[in-house]
C-alpha positions in Angstrom: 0.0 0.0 0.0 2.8 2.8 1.0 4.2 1.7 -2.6 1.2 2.7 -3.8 1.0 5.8 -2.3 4.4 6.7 -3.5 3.8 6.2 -7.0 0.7 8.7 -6.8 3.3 11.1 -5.3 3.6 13.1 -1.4 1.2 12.3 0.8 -0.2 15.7 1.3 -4.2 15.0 1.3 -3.9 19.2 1.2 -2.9 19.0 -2.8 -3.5 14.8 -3.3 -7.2 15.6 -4.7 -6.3 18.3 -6.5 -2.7 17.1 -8.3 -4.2 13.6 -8.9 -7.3 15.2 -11.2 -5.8 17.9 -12.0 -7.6 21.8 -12.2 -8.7 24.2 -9.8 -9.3 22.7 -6.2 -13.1 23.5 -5.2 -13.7 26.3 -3.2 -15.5 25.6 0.2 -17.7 28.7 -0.9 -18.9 26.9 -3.2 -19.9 24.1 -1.4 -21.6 25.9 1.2 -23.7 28.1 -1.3 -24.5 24.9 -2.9 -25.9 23.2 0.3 -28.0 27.0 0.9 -29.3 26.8 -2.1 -30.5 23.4 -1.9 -32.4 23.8 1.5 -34.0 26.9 0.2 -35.0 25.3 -3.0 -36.4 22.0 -1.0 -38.5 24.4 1.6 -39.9 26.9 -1.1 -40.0 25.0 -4.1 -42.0 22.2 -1.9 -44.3 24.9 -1.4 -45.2 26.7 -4.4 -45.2 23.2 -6.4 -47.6 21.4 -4.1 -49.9 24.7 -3.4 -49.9 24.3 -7.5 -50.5 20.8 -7.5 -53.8 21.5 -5.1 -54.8 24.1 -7.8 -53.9 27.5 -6.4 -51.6 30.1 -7.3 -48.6 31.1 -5.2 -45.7 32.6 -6.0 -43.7 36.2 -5.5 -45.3 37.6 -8.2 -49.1 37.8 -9.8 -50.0 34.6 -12.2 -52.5 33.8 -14.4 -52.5 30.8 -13.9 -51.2 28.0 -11.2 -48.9 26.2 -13.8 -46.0 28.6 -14.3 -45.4 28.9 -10.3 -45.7 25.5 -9.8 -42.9 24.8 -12.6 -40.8 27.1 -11.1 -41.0 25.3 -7.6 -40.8 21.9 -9.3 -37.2 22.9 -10.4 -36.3 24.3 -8.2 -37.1 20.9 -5.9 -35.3 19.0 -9.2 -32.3 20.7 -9.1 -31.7 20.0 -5.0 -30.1 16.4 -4.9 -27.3 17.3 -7.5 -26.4 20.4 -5.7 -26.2 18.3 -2.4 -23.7 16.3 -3.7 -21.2 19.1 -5.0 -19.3 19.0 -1.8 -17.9 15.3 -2.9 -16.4 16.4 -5.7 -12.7 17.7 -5.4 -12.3 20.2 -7.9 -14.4 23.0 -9.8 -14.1 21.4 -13.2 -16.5 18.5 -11.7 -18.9 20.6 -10.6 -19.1 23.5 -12.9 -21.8 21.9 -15.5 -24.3 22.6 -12.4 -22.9 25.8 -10.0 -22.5 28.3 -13.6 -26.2 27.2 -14.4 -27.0 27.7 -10.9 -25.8 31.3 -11.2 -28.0 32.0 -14.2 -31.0 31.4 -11.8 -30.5 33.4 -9.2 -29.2 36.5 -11.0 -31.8 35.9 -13.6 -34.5 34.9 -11.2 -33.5 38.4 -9.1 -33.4 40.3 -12.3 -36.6 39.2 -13.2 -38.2 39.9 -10.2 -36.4 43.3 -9.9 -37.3 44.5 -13.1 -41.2 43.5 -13.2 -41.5 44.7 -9.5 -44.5 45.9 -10.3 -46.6 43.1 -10.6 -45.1 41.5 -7.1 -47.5 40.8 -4.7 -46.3 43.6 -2.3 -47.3 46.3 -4.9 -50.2 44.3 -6.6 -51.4 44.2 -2.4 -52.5 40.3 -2.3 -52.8 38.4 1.1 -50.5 39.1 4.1 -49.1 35.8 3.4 -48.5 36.6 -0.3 -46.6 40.0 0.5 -44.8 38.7 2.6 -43.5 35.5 0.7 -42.9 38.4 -2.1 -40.3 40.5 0.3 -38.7 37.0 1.1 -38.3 36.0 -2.4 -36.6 39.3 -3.3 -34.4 39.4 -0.1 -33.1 35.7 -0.1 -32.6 36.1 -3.8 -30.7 39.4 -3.6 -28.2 37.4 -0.9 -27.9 34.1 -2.8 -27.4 35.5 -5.8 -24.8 37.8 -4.7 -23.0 35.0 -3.3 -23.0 33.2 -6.4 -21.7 35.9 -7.7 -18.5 36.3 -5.2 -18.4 32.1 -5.0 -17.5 31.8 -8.9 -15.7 35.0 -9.2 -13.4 33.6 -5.9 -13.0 30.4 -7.5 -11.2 31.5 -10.8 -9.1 33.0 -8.9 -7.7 29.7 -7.5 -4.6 28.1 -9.2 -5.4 25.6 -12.0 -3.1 22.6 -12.3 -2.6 21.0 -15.7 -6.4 18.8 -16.2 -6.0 15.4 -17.0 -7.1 13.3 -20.0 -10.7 12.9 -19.9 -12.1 9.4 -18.5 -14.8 8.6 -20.0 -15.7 10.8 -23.3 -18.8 11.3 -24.6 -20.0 8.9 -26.9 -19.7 10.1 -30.6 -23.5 10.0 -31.1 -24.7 11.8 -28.3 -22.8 14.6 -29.2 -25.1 16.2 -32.3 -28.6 15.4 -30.0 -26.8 16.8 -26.8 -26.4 20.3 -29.2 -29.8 20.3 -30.4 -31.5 19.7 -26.9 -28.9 22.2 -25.2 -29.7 25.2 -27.8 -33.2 24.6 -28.1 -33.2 25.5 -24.2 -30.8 28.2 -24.7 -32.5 29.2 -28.1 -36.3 29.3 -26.2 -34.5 30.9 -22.6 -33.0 34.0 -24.5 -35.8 34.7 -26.4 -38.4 34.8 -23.5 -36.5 36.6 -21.3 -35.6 39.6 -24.3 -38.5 39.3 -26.1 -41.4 38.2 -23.4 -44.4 39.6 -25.1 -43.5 38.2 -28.4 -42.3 34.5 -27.2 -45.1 34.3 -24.6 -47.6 33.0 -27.7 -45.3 30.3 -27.8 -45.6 28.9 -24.2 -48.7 26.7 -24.6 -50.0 27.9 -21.4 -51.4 31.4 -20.6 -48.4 33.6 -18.8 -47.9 37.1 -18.0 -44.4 39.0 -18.9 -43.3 37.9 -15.2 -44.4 34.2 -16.0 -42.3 34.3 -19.3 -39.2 35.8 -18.4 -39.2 33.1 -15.1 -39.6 29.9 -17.6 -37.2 31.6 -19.6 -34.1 31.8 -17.1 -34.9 28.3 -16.3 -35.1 27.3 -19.7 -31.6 29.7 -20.6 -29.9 27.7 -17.6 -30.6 24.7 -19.1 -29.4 25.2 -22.3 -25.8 26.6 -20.2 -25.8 23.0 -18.4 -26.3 20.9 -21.3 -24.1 22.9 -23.7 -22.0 23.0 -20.8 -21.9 19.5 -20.5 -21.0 19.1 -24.3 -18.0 21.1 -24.0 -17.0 19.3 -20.9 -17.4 15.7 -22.9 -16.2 13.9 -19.6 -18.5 12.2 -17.9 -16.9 12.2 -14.9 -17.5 15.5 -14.5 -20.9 15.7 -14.7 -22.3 13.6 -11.7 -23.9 16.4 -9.9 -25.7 17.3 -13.0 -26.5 13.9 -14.0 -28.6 14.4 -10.7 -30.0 17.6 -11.6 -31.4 17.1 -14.9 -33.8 14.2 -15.0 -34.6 16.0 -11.3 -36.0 18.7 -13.2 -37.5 17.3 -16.1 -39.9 14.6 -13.5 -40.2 17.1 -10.9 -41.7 19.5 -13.8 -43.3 16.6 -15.6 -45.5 16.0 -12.2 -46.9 19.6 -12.3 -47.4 19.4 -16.1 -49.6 16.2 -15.9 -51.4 18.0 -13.0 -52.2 20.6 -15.0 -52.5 18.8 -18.6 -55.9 20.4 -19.2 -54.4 24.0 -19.2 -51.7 22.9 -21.8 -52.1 22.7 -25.5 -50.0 19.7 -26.2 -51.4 19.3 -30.1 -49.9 22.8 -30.8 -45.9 23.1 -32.0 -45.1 24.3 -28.7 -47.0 21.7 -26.5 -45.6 18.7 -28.4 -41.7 20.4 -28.3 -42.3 20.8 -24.7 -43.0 17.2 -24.3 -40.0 16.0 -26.4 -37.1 18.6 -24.7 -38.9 17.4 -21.0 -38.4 13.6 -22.5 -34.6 15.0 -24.2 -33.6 15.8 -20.0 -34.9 12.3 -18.9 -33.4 10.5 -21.6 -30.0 12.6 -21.1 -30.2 12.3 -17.2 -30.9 8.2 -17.3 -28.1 7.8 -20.2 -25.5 9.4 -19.0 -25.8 7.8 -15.4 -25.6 4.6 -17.0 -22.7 5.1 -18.8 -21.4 6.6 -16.1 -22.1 3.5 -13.5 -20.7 0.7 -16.0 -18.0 2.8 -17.2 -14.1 3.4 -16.8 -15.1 6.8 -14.9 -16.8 4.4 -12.0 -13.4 2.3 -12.0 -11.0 5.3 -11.9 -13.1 7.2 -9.3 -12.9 4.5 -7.1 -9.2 3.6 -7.7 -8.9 7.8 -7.0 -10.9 7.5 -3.8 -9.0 4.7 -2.5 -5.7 6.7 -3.1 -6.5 9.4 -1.2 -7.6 7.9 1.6 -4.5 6.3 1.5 -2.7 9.0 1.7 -4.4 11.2 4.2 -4.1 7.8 6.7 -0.8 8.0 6.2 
């Protein structure tokens, strides 16, 4: 075992995790906001998706419908287990895929809600409990997002050791699909959130300007993770997001077949939504299968057993 150890270089479990996979070491920072972000999500995404699922409307801002708040809390209950499992990963490049789509939603989200302040519950005057959930909402997003902000910014500012060869590469043929899911997202995100009033007519479920701009930063920060994800073309470095994705798409898909009878799913739009939905499962159950059978499994295990190793000794 020590000649092991010796061949994988000092035993300093300070630098091991980072030297043996090479890049930037991951920030606690990171980790922490990861784990905030993930309790918040869990408590108020519980909320607004089952007080959507019992066929009311709640959410931060005035809706038109219960649909669009309850997709909002449905991811953000998806996205939750993958983020509590960034503080396993060692360095920044394995978690990246998830925290840099994670920023787009909580400065997006806070934009959003920023800029179409006026139709928040607190100037609209709905309930006490409304208001109130409004002035949350903007507070906790103004400090998370903020510290997403300061989290990322902080972590390229770590040293980045040479990265290693990749593990476990993409297959060659998920590669074109993984492009056409990733910028349909990005494709749909961008033009909700600059055009609302325009790309509204093309959610297939009635949504104000706050509705569309909300699905749209989802939809843009989905597009980042999968594209994201393509550029990465390591599959080891993409567990949390393997998590994440199919998370999502079920957590959404729930809410959707709640609601099915305020969705037109024989228009363009109703049957895309179904297959990009169906693209994140497919993606999500895929990639964790190639992922569990694969060389990445083996070489994260030989990895783990390395550096234990060496922080015993």
């Amino acid at each position: 075992m020590t000649e092991a150890m010796d061949l994988s270089g000092p035993a300093d479990p300070a630098v091991a995790p980072a030297r043996d996979v090479g890049g930037r070491a991951l920030t606690p920072a990171v980790v922490m906001l990861a784990v905030a972000v993930a309790v918040v999500s869990v408590l108020v995404g519980a909320l607004m998706a089952g007080v959507s699922v019992a066929g009311h409307v709640f959410g931060a801002w005035k809706s038109p419908e219960a649909l669009t708040p309850g997709l909002l809390g449905a991811a953000m209950l998806g996205v939750s287990p993958g983020l509590l499992v960034i503080g396993r990963a060692r360095v920044w490049e394995e978690v990246r895929t998830l925290v840099l789509p994670l920023a787009v939603v909580l400065v997006g989200l806070l934009a959003v809600s920023l800029r179409n302040a006026d139709d928040l519950q607190v100037a609209k005057g709905g309930s006490v409990i409304l208001v109130l959930f409004s002035l949350g909402w903007i507070a906790v997003l103004g400090v998370l997002a903020t510290a997403a902000i300061v989290c990322v910014g902080r972590q390229y500012t770590k040293p980045a050791l040479p990265a290693r060869k990749r593990i476990a590469p993409l297959p060659g043929w998920s590669k074109p699909l993984l492009a056409v899911l990733g910028s349909s997202w990005l494709g749909i995100g961008a033009g909700l959130l600059a055009r609302p009033h325009f790309w509204a007519d093309f959610v297939p479920w009635t949504v104000s300007r706050s509705d569309a701009q909300a699905v749209g930063v989802w939809a843009l920060a989905l597009g980042v993770g999968v594209l994201g994800a393509l550029a990465e073309d390591d599959l080891h470095r993409l567990r949390p997001a393997l998590l994440a994705v199919p998370g999502v798409a079920l957590a959404a898909a729930v809410v959707l077949a709640v609601h099915a009878s305020d969705v037109d799913w024989t228009s363009g739009p109703g049957l895309s939504l179904s297959v990009m939905i169906g693209g994140l499962l497919v993606t999500g159950a895929t990639g964790t299968r190639l992922l569990s059978g694969g060389p990445a499994a083996r070489r994260g295990d030989v990895e783990t057993t390395v550096v234990e190793g060496s922080d015993r000794s």
